[in-house]
C-alpha positions as CSV (number, residue, x, y, z in Angstrom):
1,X,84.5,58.3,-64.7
2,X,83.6,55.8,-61.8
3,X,79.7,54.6,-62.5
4,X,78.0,55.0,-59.6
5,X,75.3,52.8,-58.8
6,X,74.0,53.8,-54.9
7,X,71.5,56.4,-55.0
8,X,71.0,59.5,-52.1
9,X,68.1,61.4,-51.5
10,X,69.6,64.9,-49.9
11,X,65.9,66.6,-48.7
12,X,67.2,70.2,-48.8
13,X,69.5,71.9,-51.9
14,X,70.4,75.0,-49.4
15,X,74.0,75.7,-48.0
16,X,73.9,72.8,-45.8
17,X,72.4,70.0,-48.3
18,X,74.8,71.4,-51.3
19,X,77.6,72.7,-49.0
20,X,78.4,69.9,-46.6
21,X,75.8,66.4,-46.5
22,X,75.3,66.3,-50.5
23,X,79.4,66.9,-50.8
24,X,80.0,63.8,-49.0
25,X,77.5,61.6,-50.2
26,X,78.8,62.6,-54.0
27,X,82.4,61.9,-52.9
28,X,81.2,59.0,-51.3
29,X,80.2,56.9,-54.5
30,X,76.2,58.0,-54.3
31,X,74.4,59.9,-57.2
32,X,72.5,62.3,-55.3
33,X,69.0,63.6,-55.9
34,X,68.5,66.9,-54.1
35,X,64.8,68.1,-53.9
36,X,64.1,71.2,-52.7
37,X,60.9,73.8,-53.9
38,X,63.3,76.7,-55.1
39,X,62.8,75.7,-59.1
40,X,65.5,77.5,-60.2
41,X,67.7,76.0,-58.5
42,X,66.2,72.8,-59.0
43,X,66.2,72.9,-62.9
44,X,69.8,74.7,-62.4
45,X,71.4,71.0,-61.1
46,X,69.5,69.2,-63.5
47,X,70.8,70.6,-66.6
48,X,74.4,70.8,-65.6
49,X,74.3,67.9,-63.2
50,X,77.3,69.3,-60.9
51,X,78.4,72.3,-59.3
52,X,81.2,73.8,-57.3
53,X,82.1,74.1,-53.5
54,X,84.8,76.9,-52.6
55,X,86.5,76.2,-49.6
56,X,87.7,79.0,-47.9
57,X,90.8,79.4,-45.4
58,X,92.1,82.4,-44.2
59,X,94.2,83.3,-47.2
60,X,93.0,81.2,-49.9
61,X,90.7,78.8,-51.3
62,X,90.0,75.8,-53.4
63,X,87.5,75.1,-55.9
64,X,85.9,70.9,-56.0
65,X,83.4,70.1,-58.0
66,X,80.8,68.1,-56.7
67,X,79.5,65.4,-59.5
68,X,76.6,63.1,-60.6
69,X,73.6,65.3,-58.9
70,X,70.2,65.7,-59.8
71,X,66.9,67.3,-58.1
72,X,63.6,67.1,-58.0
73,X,61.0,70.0,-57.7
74,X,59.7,69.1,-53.7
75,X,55.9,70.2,-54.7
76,X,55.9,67.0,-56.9
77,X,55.2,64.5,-53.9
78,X,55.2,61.6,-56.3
79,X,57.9,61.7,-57.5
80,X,59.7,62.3,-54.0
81,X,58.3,59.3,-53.1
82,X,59.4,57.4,-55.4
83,X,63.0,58.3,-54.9
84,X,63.2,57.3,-51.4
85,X,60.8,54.2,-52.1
86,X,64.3,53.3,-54.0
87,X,67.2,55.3,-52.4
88,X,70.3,53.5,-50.8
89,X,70.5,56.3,-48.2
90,X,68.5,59.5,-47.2
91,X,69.4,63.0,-45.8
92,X,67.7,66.3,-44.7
93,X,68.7,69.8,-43.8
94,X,65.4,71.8,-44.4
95,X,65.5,73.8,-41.0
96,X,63.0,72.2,-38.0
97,X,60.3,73.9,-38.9
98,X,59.7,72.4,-42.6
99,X,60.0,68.8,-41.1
100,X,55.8,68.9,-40.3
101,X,55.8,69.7,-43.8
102,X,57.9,66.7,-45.5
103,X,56.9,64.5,-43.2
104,X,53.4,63.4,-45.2
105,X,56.0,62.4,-48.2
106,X,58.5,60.7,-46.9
107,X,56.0,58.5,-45.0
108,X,54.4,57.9,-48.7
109,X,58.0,57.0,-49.9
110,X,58.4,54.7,-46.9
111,X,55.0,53.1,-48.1
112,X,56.4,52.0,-51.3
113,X,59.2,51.0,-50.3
114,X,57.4,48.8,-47.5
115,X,55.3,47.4,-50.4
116,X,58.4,46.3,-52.7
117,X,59.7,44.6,-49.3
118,X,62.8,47.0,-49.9
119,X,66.0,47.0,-47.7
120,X,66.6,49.1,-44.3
121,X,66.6,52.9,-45.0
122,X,69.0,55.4,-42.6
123,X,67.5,59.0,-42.6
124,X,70.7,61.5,-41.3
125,X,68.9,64.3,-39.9
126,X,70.9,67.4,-40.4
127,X,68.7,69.8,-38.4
128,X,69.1,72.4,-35.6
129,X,67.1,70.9,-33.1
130,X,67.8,68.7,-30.2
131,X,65.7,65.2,-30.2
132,X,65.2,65.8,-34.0
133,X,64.9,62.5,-34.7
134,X,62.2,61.7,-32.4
135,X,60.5,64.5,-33.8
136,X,61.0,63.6,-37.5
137,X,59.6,60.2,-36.5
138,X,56.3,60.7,-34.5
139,X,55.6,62.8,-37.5
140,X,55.6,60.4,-39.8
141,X,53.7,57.4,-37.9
142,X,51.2,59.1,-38.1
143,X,50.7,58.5,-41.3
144,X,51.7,54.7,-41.6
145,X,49.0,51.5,-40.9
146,X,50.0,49.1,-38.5
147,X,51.9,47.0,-40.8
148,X,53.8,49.4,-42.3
149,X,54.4,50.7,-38.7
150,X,55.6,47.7,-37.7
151,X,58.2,47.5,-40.4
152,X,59.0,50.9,-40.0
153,X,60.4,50.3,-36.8
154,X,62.8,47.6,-37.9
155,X,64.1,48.9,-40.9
156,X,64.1,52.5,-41.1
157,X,66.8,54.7,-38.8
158,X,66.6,57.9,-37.9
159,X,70.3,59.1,-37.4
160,X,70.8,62.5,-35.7
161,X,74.1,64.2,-37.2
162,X,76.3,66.9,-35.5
163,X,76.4,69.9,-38.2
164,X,80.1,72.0,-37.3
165,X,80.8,73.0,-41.0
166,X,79.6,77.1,-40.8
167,X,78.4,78.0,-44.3
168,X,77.6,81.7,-44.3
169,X,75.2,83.2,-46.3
170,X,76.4,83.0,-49.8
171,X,76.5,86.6,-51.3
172,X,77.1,87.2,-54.9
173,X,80.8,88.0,-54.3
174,X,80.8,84.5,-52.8
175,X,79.1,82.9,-55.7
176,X,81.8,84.3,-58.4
177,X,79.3,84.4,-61.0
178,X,78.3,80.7,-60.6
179,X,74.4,81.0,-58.5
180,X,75.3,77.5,-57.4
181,X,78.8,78.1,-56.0
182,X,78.7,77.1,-52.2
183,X,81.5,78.7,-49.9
184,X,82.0,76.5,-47.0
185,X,84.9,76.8,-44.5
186,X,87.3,73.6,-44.2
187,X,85.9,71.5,-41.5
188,X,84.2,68.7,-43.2
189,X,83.6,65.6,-40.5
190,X,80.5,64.6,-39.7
191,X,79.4,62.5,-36.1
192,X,76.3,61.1,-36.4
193,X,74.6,58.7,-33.9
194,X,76.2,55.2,-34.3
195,X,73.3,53.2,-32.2
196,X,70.6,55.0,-34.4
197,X,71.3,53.1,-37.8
198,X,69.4,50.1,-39.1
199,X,71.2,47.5,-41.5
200,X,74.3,48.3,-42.6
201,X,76.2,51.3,-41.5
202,X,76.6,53.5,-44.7
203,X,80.0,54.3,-45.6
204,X,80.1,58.1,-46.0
205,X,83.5,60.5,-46.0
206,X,84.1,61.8,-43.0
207,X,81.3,60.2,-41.2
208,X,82.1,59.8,-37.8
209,X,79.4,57.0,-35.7
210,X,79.6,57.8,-32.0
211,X,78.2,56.2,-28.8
212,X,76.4,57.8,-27.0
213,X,75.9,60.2,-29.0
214,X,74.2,62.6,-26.4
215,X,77.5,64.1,-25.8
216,X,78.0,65.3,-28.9
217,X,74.5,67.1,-29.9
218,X,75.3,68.7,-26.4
219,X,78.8,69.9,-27.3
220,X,77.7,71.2,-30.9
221,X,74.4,73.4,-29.1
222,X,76.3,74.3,-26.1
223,X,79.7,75.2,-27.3
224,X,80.1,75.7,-30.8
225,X,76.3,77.5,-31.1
226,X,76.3,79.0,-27.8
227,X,79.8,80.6,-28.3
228,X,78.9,81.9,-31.5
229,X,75.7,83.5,-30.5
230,X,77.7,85.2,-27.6
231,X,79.9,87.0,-29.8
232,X,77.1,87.9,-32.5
233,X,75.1,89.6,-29.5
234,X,78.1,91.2,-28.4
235,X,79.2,91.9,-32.1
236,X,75.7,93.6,-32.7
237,X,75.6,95.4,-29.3
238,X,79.3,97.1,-30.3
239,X,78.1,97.6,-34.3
240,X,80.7,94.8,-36.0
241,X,79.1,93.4,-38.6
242,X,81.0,90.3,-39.2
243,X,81.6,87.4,-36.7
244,X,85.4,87.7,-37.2
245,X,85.8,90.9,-36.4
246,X,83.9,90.7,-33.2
247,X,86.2,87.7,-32.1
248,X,88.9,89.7,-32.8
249,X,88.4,91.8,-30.1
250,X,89.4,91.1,-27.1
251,X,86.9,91.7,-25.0
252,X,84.5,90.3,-26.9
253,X,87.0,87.0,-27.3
254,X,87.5,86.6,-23.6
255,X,83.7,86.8,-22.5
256,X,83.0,84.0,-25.3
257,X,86.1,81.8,-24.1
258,X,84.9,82.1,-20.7
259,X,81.0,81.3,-22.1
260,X,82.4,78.3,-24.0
261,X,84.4,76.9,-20.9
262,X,81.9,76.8,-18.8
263,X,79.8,74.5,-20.6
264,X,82.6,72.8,-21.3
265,X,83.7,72.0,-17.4
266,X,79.9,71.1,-17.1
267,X,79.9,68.7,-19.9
268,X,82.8,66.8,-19.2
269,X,81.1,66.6,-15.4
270,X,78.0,65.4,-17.0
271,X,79.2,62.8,-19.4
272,X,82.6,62.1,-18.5
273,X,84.5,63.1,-21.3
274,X,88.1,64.4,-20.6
275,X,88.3,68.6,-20.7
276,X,91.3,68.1,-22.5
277,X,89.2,67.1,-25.2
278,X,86.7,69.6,-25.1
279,X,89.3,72.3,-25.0
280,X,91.2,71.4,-28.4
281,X,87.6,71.4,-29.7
282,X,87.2,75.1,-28.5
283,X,90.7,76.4,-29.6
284,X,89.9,75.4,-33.5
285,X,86.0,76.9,-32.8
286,X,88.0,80.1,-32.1
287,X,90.7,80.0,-34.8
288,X,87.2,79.4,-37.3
289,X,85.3,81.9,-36.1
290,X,87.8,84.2,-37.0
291,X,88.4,83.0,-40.7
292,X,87.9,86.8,-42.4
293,X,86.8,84.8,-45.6
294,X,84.0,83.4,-44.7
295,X,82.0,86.8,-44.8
296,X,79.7,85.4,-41.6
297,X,78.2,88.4,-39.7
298,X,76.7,89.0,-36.8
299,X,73.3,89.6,-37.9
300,X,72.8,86.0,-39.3
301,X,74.3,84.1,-36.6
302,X,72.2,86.8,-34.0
303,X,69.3,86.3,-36.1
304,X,66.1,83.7,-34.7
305,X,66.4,85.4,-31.0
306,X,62.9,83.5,-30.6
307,X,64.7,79.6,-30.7
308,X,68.2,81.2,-29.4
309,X,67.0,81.7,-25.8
310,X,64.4,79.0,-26.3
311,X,64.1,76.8,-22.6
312,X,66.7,74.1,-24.1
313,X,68.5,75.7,-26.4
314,X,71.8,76.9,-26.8
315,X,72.0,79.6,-24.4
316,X,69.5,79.0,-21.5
317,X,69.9,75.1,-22.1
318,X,73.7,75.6,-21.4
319,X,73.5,77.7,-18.2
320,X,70.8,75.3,-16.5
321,X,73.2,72.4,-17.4
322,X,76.3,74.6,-15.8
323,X,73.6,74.7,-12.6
324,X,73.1,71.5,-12.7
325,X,76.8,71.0,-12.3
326,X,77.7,73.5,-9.6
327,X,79.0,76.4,-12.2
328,X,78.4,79.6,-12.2
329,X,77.4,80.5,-15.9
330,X,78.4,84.1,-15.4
331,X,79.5,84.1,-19.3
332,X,77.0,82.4,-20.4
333,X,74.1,84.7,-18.8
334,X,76.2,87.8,-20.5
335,X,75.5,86.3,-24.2
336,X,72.0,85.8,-22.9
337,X,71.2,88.7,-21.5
338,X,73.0,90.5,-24.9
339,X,70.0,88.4,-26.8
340,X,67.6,90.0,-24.6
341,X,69.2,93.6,-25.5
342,X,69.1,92.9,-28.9
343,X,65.3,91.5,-29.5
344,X,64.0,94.5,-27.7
345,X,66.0,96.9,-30.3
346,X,64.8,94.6,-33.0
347,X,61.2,94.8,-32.0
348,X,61.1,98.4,-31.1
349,X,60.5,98.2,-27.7
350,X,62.0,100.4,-25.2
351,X,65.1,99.1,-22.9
352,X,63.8,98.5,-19.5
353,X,64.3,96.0,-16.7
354,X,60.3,95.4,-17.6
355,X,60.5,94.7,-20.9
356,X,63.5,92.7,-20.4
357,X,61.9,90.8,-17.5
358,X,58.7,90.4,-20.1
359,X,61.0,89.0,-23.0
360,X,62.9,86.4,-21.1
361,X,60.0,84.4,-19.5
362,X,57.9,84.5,-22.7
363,X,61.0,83.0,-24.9
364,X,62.9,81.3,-22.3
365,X,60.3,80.6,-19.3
366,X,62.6,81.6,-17.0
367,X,60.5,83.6,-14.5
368,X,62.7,83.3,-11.2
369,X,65.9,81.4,-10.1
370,X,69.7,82.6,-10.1
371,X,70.1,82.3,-13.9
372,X,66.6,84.3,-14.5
373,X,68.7,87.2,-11.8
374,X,71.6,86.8,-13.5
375,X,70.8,87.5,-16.8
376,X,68.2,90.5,-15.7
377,X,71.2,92.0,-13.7
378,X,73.5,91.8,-17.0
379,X,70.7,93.1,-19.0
380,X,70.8,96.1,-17.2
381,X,74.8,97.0,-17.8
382,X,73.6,96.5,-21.7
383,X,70.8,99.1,-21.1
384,X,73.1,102.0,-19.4
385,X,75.7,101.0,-22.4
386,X,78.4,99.9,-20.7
387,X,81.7,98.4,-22.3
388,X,82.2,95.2,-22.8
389,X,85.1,95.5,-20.5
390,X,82.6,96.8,-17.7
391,X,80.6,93.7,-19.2
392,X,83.9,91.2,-18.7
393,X,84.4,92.4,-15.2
394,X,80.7,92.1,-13.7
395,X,81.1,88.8,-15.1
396,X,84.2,88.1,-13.4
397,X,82.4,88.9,-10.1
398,X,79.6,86.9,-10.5
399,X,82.3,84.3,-10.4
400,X,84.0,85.5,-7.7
401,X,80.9,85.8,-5.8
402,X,79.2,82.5,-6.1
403,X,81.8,79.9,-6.6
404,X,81.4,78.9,-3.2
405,X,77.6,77.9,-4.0
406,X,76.1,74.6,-3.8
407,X,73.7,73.4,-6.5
């Protein structure tokens, strides 16, 4: 076996830590030290040291084992410290909201590893969350002195990374008897911001640096995300429970192709990327959300309605960029206005164009504008339970009966 002497700190033992950013580090050359606050698992990868990915495809699947890992329980702050005081390379995928929380240690491990004059340290940030890096940052210096601020600035990078792999929520069919069995689906790469590292530029599988690397946190949020939650919403609204079933139908396909190319002829306007591109990137979103195997369902990619229609995020952010642009995101709106549909059902609250009209300015802040009338006059085919055909078509007019607007 192949001694491995670079060390990895992968904050985060869930599906993405174990099932994607821990995968590659391991195959990489890095032992990796995982620390997460779920002691089970925690004292699970320390007394076998390994465990096993499944990758699924539509038909079959293959088992790799991923080697030389350890963990550390997260409540011991010490000892956290300590490992990225002395670690080669650092990741996290905690979800956004634990970042405040972390943030205390891993300024503490950038203290000692300040004090020992160590070398630059690259944190990938494998989080859902646009400008997570800046975020991740201003946290922590706040708790540095001026010298170690000052250091900190040189020497540590905050990388933000472009998550595609979908790991589903790993049921005990999934697991095969093995609680740390991860079942991932094949797509492995990983773009990460290229102008964001500091020192040398780690060399990680699949790793793909990219500049500017806007583009590609934009393409991830409002293609990949946005056109999965637009066929969860519609999945829920027609009862399928899994994502690849509601793909499947055409209907539902259609209106989260259409979503999906809108953002994409408004991100290619914005950035100047080729189409072309962006369309190959959409066919193999669509041939992945339909892989039966991976069990996803609607209810978990439909789930967290509150950051879903959140001002910047993957569905209102996308139809103010099409705006922006001069589209019309007709598509986009219907996804939008299906979230809307679904949080009042969720919350109990009856289906009217008041409590719809409530719901969208208090999670999106839209109050007025043509996307705010859009996505109210959507709403209200969702509320008289129409068919998604009837839902296609109005969409289709909207289209029709705006492209000749300037924005």
């Amino acid at each position: 076996m192949l001694f491995k002497t670079r060390n990895a700190v992968m904050y985060g033992a869930g599906n993405i830590g174990r099932g994607f950013i821990g995968m590659l580090l391991s195959q990489s050359g890095y032992n990796v030290t995982f620390i997460d606050v779920a002691k089970p698992l925690v004292d699970a990868l320390n007394l076998r040291g390994r465990y096993p990915v499944r990758i699924l495809d539509a038909d079959r699947h293959e088992d790799v084992p991923v080697e030389d890992v350890d963990a550390i329980d997260g409540t011991d702050a010490q000892a956290v410290a300590r490992a990225i005081a002395g670690a080669d390379v650092m990741a996290t995928a905690v979800g956004a909201g634990i970042l405040k929380i972390i943030a205390p240690t891993i300024a503490e491990g950038i203290k000692q590893r300040f004090a020992r004059g160590g070398k630059p340290l690259n944190i990938i940030i494998c989080e859902n969350l646009i400008d997570a890096n800046k975020a991740l940052e201003a946290m922590i210096l706040e708790h540095l002195n001026e010298a170690e601020q000052a250091w900190f600035f040189e020497n540590v990078g905050f990388v933000e990374a472009s998550i595609g792999r979908m790991v589903p929520v790993q049921t005990p069919e999934m697991q095969d008897g093995d609680p740390l069995r991860v079942c991932v689906e094949r797509y492995g790469y990983l773009p990460v911001d290229k102008d964001a590292f500091r020192g040398e530029l780690p060399q990680i599988r699949n790793m793909v640096p990219f500049s500017p690397f806007d583009f590609y946190i934009r393409r991830k949020l409002y293609v990949h995300n946005m056109g999965h939650a637009v066929t969860a919403f519609l999945g829920l609204y027609t009862d399928k429970a899994y994502i690849a079933d509601a793909i499947d139908d055409p209907e539902i396909g259609i209106i989260a192709l259409q979503a999906m190319l809108e953002s994409a002829e408004a991100l290619s306007l914005k950035y100047g990327v080729p189409i072309a591109d962006i369309l190959r990137h959409i066919q193999d979103l669509l041939l992945r959300f339909g892989n039966q195997s991976l069990g996803d369902t609607c209810l978990r990619v439909g789930a967290d309605i509150v950051r879903k229609l959140a001002p910047q995020d993957r569905l209102i952010g996308a139809a103010r960029l099409c705006r922006v642009q001069g589209i019309v995101p007709a598509y986009i709106c219907v996804g939008a206005a299906g979230a809307v549909y679904v949080y009042l059902k969720e919350n109990g609250r009856e289906q009217t164009q008041e409590n719809a009209k409530e719901a969208l300015a208090a999670l999106s802040g839209l109050t007025e504008g043509n996307v705010h009338a859009l996505i109210l006059h959507l709403y209200e085919l969702f509320a008289q339970g129409c068919t998604t055909d009837d839902l296609r078509r109005a969409a289709q007019r909207e289209k029709a009966n705006n492209s000749h607007e300037v924005v």
